[in-house]
PDB file of N, H, CA, C and O in Angstrom:
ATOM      1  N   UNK A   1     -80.811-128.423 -93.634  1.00  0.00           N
ATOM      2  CA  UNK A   1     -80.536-127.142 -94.244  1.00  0.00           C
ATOM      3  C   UNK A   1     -81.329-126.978 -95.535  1.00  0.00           C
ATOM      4  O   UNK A   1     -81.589-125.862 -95.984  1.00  0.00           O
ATOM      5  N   UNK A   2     -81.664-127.979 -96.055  1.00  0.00           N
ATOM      6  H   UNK A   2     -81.453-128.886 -95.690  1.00  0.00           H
ATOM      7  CA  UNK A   2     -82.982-128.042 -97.585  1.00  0.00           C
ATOM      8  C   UNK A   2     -83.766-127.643 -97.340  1.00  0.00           C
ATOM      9  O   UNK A   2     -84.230-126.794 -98.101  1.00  0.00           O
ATOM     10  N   UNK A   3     -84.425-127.956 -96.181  1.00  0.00           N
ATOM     11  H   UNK A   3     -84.049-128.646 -95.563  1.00  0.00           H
ATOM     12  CA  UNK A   3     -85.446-127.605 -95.852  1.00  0.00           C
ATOM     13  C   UNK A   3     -85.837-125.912 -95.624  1.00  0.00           C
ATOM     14  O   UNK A   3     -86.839-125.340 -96.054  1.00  0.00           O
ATOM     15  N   UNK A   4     -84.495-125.205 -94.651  1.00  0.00           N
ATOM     16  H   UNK A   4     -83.682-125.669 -94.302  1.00  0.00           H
ATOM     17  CA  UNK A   4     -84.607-123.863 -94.595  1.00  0.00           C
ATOM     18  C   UNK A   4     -84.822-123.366 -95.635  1.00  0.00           C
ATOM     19  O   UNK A   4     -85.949-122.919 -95.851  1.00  0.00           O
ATOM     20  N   UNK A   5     -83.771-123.285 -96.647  1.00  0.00           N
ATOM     21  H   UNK A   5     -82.856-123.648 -96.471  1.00  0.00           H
ATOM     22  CA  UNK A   5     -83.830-122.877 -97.819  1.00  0.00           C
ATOM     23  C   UNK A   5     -82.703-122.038 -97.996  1.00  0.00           C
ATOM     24  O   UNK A   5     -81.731-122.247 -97.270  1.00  0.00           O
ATOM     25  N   UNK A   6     -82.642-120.817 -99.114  1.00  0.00           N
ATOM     26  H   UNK A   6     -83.432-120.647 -99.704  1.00  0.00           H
ATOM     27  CA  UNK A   6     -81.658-119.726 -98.904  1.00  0.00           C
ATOM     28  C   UNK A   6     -81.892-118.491 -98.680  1.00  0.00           C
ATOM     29  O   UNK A   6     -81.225-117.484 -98.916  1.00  0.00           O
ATOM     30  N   UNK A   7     -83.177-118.690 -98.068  1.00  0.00           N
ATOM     31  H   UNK A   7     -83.718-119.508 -97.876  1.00  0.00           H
ATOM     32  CA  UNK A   7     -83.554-117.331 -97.142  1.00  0.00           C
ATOM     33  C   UNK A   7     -83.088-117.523 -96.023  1.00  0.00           C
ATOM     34  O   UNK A   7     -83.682-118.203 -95.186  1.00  0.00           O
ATOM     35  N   UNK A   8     -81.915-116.944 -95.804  1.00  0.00           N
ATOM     36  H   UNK A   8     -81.433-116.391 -96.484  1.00  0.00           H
ATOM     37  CA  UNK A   8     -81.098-117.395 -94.667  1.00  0.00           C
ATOM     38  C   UNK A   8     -79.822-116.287 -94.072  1.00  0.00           C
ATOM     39  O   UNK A   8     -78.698-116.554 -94.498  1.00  0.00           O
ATOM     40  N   UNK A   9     -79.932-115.121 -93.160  1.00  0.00           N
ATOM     41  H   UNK A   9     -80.845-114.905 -92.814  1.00  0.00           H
ATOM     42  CA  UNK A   9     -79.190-113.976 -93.098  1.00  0.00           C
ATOM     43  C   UNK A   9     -78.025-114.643 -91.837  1.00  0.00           C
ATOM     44  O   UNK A   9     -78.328-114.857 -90.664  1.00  0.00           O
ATOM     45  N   UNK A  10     -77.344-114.761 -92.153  1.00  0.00           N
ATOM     46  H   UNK A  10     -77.098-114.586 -93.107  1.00  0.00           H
ATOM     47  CA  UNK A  10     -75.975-115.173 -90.507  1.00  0.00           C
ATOM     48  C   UNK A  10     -75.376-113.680 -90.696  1.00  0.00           C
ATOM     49  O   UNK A  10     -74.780-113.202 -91.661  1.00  0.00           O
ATOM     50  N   UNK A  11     -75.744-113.080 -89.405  1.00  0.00           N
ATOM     51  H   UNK A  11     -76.228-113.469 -88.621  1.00  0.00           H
ATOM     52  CA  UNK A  11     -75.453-111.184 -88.918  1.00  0.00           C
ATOM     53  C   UNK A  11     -74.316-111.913 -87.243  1.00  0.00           C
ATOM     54  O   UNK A  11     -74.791-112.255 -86.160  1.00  0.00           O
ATOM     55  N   UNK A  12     -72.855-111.924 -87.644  1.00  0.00           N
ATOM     56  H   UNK A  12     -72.469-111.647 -88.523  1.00  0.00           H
ATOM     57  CA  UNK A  12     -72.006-111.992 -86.783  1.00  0.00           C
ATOM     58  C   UNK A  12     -72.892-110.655 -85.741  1.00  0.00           C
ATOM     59  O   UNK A  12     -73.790-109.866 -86.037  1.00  0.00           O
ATOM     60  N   UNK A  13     -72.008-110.937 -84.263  1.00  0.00           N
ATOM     61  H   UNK A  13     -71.279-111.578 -84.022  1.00  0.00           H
ATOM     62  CA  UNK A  13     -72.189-109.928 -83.971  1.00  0.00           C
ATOM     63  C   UNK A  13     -72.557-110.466 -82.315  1.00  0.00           C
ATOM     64  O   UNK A  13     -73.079-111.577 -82.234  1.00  0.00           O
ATOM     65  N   UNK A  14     -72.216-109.476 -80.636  1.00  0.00           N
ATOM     66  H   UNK A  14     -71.792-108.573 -80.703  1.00  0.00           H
ATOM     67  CA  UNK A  14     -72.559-109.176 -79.689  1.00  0.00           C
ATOM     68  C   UNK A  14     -74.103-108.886 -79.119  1.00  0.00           C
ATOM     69  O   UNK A  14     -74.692-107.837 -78.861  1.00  0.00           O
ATOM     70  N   UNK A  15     -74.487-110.271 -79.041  1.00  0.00           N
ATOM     71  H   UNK A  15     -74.009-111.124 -79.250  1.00  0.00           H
ATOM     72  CA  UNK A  15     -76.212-109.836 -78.356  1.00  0.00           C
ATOM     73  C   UNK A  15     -76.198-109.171 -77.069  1.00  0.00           C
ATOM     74  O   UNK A  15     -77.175-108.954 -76.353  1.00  0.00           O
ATOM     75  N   UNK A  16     -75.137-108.908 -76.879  1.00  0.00           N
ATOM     76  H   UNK A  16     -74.343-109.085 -77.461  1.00  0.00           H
ATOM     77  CA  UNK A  16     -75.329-107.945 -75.375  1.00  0.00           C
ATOM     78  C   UNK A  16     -75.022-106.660 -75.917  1.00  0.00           C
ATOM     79  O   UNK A  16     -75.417-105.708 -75.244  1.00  0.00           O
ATOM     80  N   UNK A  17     -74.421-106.412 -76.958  1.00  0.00           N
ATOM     81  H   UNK A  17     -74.100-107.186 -77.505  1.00  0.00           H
ATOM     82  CA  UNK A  17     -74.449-105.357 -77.144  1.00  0.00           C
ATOM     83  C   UNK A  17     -75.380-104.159 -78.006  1.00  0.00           C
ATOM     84  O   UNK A  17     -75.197-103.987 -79.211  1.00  0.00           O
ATOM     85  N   UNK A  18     -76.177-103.536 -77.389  1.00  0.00           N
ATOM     86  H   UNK A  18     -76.326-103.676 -76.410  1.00  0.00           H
ATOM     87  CA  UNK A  18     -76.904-102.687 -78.279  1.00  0.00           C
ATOM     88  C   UNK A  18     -77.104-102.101 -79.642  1.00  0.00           C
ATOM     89  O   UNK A  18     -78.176-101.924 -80.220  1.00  0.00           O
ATOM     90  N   UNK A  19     -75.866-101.823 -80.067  1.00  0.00           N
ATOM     91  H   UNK A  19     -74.995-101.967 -79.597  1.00  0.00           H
ATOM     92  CA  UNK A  19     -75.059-101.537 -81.370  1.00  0.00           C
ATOM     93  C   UNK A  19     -75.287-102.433 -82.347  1.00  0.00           C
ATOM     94  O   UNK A  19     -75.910-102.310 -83.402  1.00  0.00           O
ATOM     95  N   UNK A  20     -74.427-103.805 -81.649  1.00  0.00           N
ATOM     96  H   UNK A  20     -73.921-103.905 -80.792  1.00  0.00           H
ATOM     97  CA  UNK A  20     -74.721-104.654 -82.724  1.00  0.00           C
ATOM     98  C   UNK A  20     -76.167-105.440 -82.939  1.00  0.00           C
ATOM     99  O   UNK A  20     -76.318-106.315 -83.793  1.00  0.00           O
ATOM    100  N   UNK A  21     -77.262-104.969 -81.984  1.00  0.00           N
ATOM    101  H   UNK A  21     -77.139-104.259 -81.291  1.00  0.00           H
ATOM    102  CA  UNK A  21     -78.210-105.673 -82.325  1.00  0.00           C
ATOM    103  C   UNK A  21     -79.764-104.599 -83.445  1.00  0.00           C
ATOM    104  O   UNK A  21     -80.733-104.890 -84.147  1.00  0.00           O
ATOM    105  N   UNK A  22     -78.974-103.185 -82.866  1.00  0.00           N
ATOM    106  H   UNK A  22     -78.187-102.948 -82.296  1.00  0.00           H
ATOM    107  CA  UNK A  22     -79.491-102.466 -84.274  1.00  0.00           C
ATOM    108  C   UNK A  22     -78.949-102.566 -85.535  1.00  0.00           C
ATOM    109  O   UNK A  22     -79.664-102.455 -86.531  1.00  0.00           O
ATOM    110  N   UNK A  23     -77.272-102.846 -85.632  1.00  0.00           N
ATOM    111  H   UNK A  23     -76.691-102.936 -84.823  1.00  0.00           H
ATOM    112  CA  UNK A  23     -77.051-103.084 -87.192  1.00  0.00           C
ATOM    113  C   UNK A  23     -77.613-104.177 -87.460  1.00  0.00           C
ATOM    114  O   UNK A  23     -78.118-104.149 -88.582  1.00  0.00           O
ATOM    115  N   UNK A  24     -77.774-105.318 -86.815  1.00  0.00           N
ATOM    116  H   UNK A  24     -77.363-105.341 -85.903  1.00  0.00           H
ATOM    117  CA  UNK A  24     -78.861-106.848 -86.943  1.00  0.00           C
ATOM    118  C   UNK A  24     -80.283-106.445 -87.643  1.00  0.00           C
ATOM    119  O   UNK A  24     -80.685-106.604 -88.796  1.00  0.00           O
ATOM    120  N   UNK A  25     -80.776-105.965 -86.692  1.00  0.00           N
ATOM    121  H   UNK A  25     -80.449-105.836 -85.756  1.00  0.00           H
ATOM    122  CA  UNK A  25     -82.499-105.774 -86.991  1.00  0.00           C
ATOM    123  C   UNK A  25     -82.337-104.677 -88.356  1.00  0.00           C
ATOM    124  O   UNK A  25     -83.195-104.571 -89.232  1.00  0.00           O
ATOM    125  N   UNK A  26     -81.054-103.909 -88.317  1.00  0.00           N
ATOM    126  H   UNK A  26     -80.357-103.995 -87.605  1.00  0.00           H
ATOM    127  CA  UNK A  26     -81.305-102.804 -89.764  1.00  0.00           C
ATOM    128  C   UNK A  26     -80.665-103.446 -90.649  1.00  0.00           C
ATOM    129  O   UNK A  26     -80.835-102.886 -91.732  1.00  0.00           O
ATOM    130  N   UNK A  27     -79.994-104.368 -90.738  1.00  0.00           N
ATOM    131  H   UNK A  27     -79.856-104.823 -89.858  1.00  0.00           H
ATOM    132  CA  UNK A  27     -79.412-105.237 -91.977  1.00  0.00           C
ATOM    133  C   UNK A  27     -80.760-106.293 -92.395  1.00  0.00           C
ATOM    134  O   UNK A  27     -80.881-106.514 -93.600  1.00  0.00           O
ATOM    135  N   UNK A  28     -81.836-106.991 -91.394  1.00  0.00           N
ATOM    136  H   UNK A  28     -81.739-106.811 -90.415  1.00  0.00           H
ATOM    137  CA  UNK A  28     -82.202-107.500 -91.645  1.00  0.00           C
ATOM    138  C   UNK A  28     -83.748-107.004 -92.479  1.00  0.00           C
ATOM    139  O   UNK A  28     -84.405-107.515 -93.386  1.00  0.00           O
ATOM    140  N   UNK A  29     -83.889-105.859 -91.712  1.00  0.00           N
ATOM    141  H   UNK A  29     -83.355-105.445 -90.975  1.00  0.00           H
ATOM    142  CA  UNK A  29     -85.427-105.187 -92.548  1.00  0.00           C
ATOM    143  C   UNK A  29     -84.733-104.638 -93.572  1.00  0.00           C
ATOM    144  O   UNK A  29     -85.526-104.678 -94.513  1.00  0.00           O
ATOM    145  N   UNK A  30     -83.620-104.099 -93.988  1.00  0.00           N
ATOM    146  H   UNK A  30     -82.976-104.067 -93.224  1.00  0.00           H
ATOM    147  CA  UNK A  30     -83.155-103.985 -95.402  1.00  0.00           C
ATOM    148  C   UNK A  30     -82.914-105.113 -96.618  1.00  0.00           C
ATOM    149  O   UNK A  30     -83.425-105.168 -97.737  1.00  0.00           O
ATOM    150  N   UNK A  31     -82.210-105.744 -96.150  1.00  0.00           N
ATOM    151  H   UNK A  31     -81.795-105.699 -95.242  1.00  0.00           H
ATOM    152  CA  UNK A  31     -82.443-107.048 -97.103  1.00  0.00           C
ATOM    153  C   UNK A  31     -83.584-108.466 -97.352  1.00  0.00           C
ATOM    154  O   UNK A  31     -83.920-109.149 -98.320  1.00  0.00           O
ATOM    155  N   UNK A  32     -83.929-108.422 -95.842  1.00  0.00           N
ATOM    156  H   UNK A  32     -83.656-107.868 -95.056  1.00  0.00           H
ATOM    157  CA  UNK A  32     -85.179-109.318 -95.930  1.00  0.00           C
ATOM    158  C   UNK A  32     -86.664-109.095 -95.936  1.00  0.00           C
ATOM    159  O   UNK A  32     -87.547-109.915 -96.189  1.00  0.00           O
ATOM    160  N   UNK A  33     -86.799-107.466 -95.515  1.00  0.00           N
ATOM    161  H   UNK A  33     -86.081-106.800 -95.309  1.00  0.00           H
ATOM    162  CA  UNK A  33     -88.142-107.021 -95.124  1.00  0.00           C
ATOM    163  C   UNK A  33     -88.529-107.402 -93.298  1.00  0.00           C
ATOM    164  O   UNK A  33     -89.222-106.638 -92.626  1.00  0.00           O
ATOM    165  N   UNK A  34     -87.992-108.558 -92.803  1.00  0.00           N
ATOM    166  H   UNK A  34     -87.429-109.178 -93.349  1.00  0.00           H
ATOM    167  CA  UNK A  34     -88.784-109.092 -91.549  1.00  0.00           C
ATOM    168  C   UNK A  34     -87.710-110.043 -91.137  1.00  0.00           C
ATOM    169  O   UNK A  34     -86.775-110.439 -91.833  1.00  0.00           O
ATOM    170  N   UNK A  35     -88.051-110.416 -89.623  1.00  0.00           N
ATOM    171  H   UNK A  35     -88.811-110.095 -89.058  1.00  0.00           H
ATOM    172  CA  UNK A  35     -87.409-111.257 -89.180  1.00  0.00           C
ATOM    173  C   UNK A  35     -88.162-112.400 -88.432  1.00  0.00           C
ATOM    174  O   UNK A  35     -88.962-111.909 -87.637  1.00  0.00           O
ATOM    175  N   UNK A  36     -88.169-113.685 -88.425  1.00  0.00           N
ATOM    176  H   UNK A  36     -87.519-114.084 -89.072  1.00  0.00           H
ATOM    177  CA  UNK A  36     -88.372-114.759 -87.882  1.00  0.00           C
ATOM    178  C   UNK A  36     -88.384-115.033 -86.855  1.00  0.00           C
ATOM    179  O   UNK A  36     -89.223-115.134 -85.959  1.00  0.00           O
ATOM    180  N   UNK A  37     -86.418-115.292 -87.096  1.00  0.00           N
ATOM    181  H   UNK A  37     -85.737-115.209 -87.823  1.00  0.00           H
ATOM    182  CA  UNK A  37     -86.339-116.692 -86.098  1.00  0.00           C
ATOM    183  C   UNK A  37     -84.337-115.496 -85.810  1.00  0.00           C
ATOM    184  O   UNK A  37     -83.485-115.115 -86.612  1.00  0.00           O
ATOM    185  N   UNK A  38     -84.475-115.376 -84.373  1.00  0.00           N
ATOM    186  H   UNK A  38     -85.167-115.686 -83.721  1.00  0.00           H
ATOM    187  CA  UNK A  38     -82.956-115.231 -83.928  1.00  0.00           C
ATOM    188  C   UNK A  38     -82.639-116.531 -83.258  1.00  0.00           C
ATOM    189  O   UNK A  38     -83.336-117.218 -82.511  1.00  0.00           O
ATOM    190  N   UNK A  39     -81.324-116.720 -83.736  1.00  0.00           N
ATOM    191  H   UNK A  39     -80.757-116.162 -84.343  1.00  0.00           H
ATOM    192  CA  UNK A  39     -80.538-117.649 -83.089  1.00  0.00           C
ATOM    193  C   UNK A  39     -79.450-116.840 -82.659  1.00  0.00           C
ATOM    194  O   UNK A  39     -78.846-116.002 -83.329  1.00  0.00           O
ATOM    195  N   UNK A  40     -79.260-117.172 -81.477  1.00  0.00           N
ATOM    196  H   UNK A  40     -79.751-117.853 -80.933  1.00  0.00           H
ATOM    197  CA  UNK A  40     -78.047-116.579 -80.228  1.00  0.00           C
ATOM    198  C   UNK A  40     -77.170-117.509 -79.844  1.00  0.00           C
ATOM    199  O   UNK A  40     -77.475-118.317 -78.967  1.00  0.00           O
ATOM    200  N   UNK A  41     -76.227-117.517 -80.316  1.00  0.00           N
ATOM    201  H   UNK A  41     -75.979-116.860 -81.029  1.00  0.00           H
ATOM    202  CA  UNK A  41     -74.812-118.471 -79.973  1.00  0.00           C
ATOM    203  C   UNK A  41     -74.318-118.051 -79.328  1.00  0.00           C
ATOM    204  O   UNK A  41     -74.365-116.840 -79.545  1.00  0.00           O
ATOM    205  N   UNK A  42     -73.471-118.377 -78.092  1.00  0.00           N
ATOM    206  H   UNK A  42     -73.432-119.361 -77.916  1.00  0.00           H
ATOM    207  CA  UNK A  42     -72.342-118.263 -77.144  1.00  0.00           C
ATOM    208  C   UNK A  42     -71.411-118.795 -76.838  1.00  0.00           C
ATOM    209  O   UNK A  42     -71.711-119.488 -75.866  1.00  0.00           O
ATOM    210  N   UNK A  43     -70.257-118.928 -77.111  1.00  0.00           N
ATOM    211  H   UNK A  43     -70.013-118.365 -77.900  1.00  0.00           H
ATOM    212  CA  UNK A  43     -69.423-119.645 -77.039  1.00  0.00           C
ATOM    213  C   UNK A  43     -67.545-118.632 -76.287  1.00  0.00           C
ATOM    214  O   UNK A  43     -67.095-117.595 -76.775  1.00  0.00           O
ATOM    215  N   UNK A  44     -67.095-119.193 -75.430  1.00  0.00           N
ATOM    216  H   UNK A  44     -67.460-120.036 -75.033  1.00  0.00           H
ATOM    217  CA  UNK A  44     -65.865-118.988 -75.029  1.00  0.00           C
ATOM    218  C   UNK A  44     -64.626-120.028 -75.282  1.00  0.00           C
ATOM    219  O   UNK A  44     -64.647-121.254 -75.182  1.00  0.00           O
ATOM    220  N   UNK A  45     -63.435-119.084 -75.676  1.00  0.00           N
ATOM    221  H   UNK A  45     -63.418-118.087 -75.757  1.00  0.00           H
ATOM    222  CA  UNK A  45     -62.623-120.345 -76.171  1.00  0.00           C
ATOM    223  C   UNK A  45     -61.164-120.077 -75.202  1.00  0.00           C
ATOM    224  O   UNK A  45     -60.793-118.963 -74.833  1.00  0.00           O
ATOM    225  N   UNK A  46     -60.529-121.250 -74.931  1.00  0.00           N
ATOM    226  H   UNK A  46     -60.830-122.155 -75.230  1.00  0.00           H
ATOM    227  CA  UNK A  46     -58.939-120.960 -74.052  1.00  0.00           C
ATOM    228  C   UNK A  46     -58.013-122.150 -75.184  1.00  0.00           C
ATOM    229  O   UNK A  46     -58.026-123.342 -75.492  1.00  0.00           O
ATOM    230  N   UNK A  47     -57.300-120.932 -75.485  1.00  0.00           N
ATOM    231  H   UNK A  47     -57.290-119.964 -75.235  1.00  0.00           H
ATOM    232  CA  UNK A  47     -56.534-121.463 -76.435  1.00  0.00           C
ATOM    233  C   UNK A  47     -55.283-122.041 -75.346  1.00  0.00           C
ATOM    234  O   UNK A  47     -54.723-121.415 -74.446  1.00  0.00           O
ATOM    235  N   UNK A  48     -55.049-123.683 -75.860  1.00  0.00           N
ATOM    236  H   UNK A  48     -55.504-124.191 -76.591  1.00  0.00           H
ATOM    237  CA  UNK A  48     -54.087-124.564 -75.261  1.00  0.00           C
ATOM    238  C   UNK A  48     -53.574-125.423 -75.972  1.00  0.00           C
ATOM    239  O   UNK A  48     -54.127-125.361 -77.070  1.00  0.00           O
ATOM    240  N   UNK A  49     -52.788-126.224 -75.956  1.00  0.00           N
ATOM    241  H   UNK A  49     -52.339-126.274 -75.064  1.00  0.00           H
ATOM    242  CA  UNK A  49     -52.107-127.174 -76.918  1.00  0.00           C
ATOM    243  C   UNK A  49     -53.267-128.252 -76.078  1.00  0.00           C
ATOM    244  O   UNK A  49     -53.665-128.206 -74.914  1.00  0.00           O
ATOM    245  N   UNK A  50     -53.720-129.543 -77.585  1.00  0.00           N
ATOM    246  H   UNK A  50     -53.397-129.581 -78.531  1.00  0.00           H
ATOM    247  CA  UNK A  50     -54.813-130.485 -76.640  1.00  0.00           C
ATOM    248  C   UNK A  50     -54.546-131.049 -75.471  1.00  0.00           C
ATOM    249  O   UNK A  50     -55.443-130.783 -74.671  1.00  0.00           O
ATOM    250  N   UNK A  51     -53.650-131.757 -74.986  1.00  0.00           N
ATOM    251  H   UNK A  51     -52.922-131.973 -75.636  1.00  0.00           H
ATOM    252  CA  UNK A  51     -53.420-132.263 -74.009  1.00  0.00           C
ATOM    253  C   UNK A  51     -53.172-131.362 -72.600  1.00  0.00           C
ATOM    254  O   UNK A  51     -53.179-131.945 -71.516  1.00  0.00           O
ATOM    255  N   UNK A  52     -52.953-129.905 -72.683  1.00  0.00           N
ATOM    256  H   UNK A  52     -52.947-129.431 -73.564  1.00  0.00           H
ATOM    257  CA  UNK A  52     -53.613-129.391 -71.712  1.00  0.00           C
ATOM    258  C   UNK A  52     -54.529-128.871 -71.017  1.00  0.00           C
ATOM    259  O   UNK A  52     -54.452-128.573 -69.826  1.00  0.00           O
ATOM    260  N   UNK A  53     -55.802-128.685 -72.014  1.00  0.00           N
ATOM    261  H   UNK A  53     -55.864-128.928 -72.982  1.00  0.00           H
ATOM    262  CA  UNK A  53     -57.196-128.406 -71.898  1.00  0.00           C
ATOM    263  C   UNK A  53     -58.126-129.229 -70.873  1.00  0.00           C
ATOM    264  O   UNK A  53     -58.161-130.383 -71.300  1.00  0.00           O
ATOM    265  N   UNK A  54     -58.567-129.165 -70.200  1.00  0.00           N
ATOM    266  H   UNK A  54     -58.538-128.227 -69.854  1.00  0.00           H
ATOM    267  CA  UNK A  54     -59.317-129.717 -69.206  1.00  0.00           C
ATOM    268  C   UNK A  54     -60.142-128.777 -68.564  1.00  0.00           C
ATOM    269  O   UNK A  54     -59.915-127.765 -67.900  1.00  0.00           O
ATOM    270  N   UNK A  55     -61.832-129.759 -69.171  1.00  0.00           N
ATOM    271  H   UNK A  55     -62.016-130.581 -69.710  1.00  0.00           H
ATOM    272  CA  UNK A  55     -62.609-129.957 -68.333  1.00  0.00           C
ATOM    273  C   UNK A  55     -62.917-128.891 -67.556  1.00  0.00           C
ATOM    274  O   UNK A  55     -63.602-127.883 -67.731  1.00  0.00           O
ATOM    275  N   UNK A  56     -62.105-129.432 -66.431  1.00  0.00           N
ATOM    276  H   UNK A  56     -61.550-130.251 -66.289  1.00  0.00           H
ATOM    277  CA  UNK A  56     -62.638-128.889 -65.154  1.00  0.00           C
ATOM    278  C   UNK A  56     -61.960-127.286 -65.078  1.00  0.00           C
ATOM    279  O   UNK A  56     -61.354-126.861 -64.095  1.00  0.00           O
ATOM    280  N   UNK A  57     -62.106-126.836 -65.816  1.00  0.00           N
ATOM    281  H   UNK A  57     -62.599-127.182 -66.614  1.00  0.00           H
ATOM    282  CA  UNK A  57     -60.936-125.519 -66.023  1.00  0.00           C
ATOM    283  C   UNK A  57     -61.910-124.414 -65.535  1.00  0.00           C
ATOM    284  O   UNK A  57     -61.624-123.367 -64.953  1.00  0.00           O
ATOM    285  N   UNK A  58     -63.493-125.029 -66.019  1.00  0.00           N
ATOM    286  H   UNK A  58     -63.725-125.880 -66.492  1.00  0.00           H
ATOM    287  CA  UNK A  58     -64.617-123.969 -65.634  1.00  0.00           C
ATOM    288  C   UNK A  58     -64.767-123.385 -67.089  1.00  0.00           C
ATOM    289  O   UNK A  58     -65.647-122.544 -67.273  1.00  0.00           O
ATOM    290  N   UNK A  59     -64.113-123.705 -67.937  1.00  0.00           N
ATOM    291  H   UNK A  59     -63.399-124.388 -67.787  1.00  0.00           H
ATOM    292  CA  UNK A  59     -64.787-122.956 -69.516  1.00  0.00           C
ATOM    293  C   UNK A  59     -66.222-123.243 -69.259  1.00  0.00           C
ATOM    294  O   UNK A  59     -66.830-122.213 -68.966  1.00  0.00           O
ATOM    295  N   UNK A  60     -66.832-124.130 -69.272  1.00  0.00           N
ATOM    296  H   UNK A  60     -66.338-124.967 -69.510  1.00  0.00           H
ATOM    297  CA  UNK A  60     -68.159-124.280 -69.355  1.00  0.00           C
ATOM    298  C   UNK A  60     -69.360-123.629 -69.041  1.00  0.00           C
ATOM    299  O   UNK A  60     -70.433-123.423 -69.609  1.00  0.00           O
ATOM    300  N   UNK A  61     -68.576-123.237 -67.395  1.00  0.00           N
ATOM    301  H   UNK A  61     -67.705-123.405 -66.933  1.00  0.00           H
ATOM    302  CA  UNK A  61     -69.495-122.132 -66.668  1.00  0.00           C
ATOM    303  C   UNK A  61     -69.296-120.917 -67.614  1.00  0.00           C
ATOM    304  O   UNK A  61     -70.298-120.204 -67.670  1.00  0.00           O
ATOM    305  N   UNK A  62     -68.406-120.569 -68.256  1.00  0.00           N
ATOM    306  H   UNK A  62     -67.592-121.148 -68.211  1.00  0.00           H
ATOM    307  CA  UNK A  62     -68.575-118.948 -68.653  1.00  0.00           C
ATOM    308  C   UNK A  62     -69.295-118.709 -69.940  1.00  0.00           C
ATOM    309  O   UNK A  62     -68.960-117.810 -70.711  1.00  0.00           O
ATOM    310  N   UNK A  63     -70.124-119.389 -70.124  1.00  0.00           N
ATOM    311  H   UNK A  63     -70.397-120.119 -69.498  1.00  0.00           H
ATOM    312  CA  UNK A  63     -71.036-119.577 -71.739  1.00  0.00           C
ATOM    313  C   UNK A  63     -72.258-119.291 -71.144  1.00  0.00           C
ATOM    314  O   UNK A  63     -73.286-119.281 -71.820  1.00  0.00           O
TER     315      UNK A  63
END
């Protein structure tokens, strides 16, 4: 993370969704001038007490 530096914008937000990927690109030419580098996270969560969570539930496939 030293290395990046603190030129560094994290824009929450739906990459499938259109909306949120113009407030992205217009938050980012407003405060930064340009953009780089997108990083796209995906993640699904099933909320369970630990010992019932498993594996094989198929969470995995839906990411």
């Amino acid at each position: 993370a030293k290395e990046i530096g603190k030129n560094v914008t994290p824009v929450p937000g739906d990459v499938s969704n259109l909306d949120d990927l113009d407030r992205l690109a217009a938050q980012i030419k407003r405060e930064k001038g340009r953009l780089d580098i997108v990083f796209a996270n995906a993640g699904v969560a099933k909320y369970a007490p630990l010992g019932q969570i498993m594996f094989v539930d198929g969470g995995f496939a839906q990411v």
